[in-house]
C-alpha positions as CSV (number, residue, x, y, z in Angstrom):
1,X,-17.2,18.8,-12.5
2,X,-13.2,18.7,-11.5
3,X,-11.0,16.4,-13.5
4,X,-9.8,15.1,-9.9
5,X,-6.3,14.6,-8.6
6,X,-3.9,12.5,-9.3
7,X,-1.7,10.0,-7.8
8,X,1.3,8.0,-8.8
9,X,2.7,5.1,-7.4
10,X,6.3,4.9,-8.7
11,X,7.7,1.5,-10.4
12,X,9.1,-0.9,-7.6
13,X,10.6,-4.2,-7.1
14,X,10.5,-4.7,-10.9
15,X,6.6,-4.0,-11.4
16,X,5.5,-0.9,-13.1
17,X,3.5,1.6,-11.3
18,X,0.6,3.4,-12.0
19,X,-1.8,6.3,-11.8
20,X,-5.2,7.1,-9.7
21,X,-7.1,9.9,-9.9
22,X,-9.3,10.8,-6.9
23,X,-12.1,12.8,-6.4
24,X,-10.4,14.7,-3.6
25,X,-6.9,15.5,-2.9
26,X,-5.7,12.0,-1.1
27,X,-2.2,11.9,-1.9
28,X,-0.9,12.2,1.6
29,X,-3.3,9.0,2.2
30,X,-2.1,7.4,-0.6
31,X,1.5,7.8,0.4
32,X,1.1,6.9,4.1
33,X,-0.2,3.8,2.5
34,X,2.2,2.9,0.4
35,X,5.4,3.6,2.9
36,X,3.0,1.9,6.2
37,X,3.3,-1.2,3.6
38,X,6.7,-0.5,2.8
39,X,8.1,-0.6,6.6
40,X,5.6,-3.9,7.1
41,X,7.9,-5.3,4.2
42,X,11.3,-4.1,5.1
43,X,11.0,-5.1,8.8
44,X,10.3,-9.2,8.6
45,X,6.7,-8.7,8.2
46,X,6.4,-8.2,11.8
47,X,2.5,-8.6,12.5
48,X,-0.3,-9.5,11.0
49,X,-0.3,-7.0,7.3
50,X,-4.2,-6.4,7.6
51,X,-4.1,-5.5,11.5
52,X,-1.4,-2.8,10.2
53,X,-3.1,-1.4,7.3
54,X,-6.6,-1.3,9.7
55,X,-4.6,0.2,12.7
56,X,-3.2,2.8,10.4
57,X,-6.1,3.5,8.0
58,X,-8.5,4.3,10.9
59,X,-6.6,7.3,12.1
60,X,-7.1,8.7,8.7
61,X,-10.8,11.5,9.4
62,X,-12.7,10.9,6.4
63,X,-13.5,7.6,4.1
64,X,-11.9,9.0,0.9
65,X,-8.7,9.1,2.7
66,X,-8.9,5.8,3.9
67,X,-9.9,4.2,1.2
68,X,-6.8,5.9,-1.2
69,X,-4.4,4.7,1.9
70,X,-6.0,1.4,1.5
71,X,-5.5,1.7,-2.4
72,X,-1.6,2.8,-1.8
73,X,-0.7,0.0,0.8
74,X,-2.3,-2.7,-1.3
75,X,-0.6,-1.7,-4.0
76,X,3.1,-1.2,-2.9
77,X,1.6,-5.2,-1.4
78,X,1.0,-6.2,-4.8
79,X,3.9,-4.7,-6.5
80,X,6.2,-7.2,-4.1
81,X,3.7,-9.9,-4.7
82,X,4.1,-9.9,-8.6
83,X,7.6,-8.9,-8.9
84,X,10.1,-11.2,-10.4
85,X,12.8,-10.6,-8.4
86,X,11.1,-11.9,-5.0
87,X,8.9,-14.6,-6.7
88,X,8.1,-16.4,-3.5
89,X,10.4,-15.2,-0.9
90,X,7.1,-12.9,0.2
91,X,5.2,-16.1,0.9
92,X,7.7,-18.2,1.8
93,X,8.7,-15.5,4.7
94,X,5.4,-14.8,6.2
95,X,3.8,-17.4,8.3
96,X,2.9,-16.4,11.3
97,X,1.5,-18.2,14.3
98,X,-1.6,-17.6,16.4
């Protein structure tokens, strides 16, 4: 049995980061995930975040790879969600209308 691949998601907005090992090699998934969530941030949070990640994720071929860029643009998410230094301006900034 492999010892798996790993991926890192570097320390950001004050939150540590962290490390997931994958069965298969998924880092370019995991990346695409964590900068799609990164541009949903950085531009107003235009759009709805989970029509984003679904849009994205689904042109990913097999379900390993979307479920690491799942795992990578929920957690660049949470990393904003739980950092100190935007306590609330996430929430605050994101209500959008029907």
């Amino acid at each position: 049995m492999s010892k798996g691949i790993m991926t890192l998601l570097p320390p950001h907005d004050g939150h540590p980061g962290m490390e997931v090992i994958w069965a298969a090699d998924c880092r370019q998934a995991f990346n695409q995930g964590v900068s799609f969530a990164q541009t949903w941030l950085d531009n107003a949070r235009s759009g709805w975040l989970w029509a984003v990640m679904i849009a994205e994720r689904d042109l990913l071929p097999c379900a390993i790879e979307r479920r690491a860029f799942e795992v990578g643009f929920l957690s660049r998410i949470h990393q904003r969600l739980c950092s100190p230094q935007w306590s609330g301006e996430l929430i605050k900034d994101a209500a959008l209308s029907l």
